[in-house]
Phi, psi and omega in degrees: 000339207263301185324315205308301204303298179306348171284342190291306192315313192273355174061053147267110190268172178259107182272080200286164167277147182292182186237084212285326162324311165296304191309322200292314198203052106111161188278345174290352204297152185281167197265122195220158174283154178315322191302306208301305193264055187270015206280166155255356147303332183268358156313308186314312172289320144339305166292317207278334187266332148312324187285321167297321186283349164273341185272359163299303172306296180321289175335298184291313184290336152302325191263000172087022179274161180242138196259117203280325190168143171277132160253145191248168175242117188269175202066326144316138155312327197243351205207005188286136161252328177244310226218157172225169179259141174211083180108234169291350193212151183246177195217158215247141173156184202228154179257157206306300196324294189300347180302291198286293170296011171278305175324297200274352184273314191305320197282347141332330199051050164220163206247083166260131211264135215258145159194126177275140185269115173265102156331317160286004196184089189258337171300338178292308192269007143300306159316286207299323196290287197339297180299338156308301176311331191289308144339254218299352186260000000 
């Protein structure tokens, strides 16, 4: 709620990502560690949906939109920018999807600044977007 509010405030839109974790292995799926889902297919899928998600970006940068930054949601598998869960703890790490899209945005040469959304702790990750916005202006 709090990101939402500072992305509105600053008249920023959103774009959300699918939710490749459904597609991949269904709305049941059990709660799994990066290692569980590391495979390679679903690495595989993981690059193909980056790669889209940059032909997106390209897109948006054409029509003169300016694209601020990805958020990512940490302690996912799939989607952790800093920190992941691993077991009972988290642990420092990038979740498989921002993994592959950081690979494709670089081999792009293009730079877009990453920022993880902590579910515990949203005055924390509300600080980081302000700063971004701040960054970005």
């Amino acid at each position: 709620k709090e990101v939402m509010e500072i992305l509105g405030e600053a008249g920023v839109g959103i774009v959300q990502l699918p939710c490749i974790e459904t597609d991949h292995f269904g709305l049941d799926r059990k709660p799994k560690l990066k290692e569980d889902m590391d495979t390679k297919p679903y690495r595989a899928a993981c690059k193909k949906m980056a790669q889209e998600i940059i032909k997106n970006i390209i897109n948006y940068k054409e029509k003169k939109y300016s694209v601020v930054g990805i958020l990512g949601l940490e302690f996912s598998p799939t989607y952790a920018v800093h920190q992941l869960e691993n077991g009972h703890r988290n642990t420092p790490g990038k979740g498989i999807l921002m993994e592959e899209l950081e690979l494709e945005l670089s081999k792009k040469r293009m730079q877009i600044p990453f920022v993880g959304i902590n579910p515990n702790n949203p005055n924390s990750s509300a600080q980081k977007i302000r700063q971004l916005m701040q960054f970005s202006s």
